[in-house]
C-alpha positions as CSV (number, residue, x, y, z in Angstrom):
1,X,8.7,12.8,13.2
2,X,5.3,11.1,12.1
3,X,4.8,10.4,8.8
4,X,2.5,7.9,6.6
5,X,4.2,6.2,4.3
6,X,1.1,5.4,1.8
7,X,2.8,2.4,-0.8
8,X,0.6,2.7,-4.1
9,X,1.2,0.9,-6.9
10,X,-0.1,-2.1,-9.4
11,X,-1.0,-5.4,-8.3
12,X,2.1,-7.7,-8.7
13,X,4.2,-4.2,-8.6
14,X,5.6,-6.2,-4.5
15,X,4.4,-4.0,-2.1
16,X,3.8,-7.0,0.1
17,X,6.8,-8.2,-0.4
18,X,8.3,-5.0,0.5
19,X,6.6,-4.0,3.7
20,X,7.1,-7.6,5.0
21,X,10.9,-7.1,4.5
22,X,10.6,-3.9,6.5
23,X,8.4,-5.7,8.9
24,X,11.2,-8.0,9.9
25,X,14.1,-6.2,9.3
26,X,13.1,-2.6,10.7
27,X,10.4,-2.7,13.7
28,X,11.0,0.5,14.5
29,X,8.9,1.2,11.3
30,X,5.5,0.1,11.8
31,X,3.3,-1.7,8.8
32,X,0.1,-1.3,9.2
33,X,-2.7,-4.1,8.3
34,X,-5.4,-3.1,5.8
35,X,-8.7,-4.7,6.2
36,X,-10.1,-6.6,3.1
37,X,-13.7,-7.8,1.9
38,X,-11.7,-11.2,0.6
39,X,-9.8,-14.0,2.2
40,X,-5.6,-12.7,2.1
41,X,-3.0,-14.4,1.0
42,X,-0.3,-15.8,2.8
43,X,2.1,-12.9,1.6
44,X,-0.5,-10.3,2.6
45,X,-0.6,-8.2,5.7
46,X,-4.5,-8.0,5.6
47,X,-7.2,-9.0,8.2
48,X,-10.7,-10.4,6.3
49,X,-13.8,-9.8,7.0
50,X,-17.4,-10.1,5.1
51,X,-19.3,-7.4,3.6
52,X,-21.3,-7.2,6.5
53,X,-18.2,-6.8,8.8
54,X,-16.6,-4.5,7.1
55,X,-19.9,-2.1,6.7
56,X,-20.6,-2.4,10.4
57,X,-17.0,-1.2,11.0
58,X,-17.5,1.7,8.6
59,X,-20.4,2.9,10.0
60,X,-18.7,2.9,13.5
61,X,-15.6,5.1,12.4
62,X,-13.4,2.3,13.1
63,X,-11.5,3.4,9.2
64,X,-9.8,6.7,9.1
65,X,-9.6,5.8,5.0
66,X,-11.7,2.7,2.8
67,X,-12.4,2.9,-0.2
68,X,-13.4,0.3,-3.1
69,X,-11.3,-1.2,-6.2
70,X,-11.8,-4.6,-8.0
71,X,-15.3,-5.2,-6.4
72,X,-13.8,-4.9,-2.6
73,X,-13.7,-2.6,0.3
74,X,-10.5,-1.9,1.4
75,X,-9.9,-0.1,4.8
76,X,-7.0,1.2,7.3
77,X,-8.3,1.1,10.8
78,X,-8.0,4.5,13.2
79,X,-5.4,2.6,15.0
80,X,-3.0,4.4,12.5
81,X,-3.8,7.7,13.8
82,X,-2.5,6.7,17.8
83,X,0.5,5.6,16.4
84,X,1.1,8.8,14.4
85,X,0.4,10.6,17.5
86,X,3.2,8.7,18.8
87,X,5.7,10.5,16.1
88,X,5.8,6.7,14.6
89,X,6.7,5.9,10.9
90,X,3.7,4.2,9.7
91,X,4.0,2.2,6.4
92,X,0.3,1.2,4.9
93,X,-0.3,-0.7,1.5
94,X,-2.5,2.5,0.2
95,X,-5.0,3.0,-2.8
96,X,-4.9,5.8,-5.4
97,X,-8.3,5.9,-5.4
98,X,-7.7,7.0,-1.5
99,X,-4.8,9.1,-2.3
100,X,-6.8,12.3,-2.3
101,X,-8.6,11.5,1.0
102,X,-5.2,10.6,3.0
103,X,-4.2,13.9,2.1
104,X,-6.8,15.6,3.4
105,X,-6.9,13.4,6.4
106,X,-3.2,13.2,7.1
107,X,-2.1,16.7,5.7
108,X,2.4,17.0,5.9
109,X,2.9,13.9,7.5
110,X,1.9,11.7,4.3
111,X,4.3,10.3,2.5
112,X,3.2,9.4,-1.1
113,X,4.8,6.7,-2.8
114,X,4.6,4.7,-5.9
115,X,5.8,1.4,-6.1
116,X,7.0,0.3,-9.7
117,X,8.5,-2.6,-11.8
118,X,8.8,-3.0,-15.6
119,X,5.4,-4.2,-17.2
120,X,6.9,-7.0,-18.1
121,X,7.7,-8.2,-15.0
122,X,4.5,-7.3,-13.2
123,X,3.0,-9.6,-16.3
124,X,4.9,-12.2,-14.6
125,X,4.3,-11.7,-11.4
126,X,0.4,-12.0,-11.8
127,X,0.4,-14.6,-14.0
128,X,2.7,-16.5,-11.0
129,X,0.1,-15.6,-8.9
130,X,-2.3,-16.9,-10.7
131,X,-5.8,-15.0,-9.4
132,X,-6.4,-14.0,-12.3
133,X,-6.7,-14.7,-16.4
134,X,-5.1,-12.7,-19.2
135,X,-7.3,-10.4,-19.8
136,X,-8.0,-9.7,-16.1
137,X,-4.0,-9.6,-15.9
138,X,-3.8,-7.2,-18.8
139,X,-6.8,-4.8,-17.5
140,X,-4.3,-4.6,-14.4
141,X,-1.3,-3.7,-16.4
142,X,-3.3,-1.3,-18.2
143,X,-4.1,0.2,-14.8
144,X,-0.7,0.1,-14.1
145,X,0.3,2.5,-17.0
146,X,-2.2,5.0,-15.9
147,X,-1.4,5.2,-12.3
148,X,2.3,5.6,-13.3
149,X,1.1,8.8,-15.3
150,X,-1.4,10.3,-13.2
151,X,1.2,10.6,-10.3
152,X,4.4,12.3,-12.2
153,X,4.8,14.4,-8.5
154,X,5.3,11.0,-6.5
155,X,8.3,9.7,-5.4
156,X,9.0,6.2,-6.8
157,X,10.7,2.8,-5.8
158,X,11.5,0.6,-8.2
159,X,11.1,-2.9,-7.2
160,X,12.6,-4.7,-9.6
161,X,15.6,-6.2,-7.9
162,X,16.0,-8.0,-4.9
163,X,13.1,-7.4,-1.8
164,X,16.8,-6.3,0.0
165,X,17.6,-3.5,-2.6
166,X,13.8,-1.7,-2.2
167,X,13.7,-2.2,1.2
168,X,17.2,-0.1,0.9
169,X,15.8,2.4,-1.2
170,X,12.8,3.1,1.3
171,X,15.2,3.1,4.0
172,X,16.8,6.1,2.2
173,X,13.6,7.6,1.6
174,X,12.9,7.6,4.8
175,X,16.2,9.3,6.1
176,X,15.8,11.6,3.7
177,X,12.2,12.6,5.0
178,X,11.3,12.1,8.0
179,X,13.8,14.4,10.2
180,X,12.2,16.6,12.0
């Protein structure tokens, strides 16, 4: 059965992390690339392109969702619909901001999920990271708290623990929901 699997959650919260562990241990699932106005990192499943780029691509209809956070444009490419046509499972690092849109676009087969970890950790994480400066870092975490509560219907993976043990919880997730 089809379903999008739409990962939400803070910066730092490991969706990456995630979806490259069920990249490589799970092809069967398929993870999606999003398309970013920014040079990605090298733990990020993203494909760059300028302003420019990324407008012209908009205007063609070559997104079925974008949207912008953080001074970017963000954007899932209509390949995702060919493969839900195939009855694939389709993982995607998502966008609140989206959220609304995917459902209207994507209707029964989305699969909203929320990605968590405890503040402190995600403090960690970023800081790790090292993009940003505290109060850029905090302004996320602040974010964080608010996304957490705006979504009390969504289904949540904590991540925690070891890339292995969320990858196992999706994998549960997934046998729970997607049979047709």
């Amino acid at each position: 059965m089809a379903r999008l699997v739409y990962l939400m959650g803070a910066s730092g919260v490991g969706k990456d992390t995630l979806l490259a562990a069920a990249r490589s241990r799970h092809p069967e699932w398929l993870v999606a690339h999003r398309y970013v106005t920014r040079e990605s990192g090298a733990s990020e499943n993203s494909v760059a392109l300028s302003d420019e780029e990324f407008a012209v691509r908009r205007r063609a209809g070559l997104f079925c969702l974008s949207w912008e956070a953080h001074g970017l444009c963000y954007g899932l490419g209509i390949e995702l619909e060919a493969w839900l046509g195939r009855d694939a499972i389709v993982l995607v690092n998502g966008s609140r901001r989206a959220l609304s849109d995917a459902r209207c676009r994507f209707g029964e087969r989305l699969l909203p999920v929320l990605v968590t970890a405890p503040e402190a950790l995600l403090r960690q994480r970023l800081l790790t990271r090292g993009r940003e400066g505290p109060e850029a870092i905090e302004a996320r975490l602040a974010r964080h708290r608010q996304l957490t509560a705006s979504l009390p219907e969504v289904v949540r993976i904590d991540n925690a623990g070891t890339p292995e043990a969320s990858l196992a919880a999706l994998a549960r997730l997934l046998a729970a929901r997607c049979v047709p």
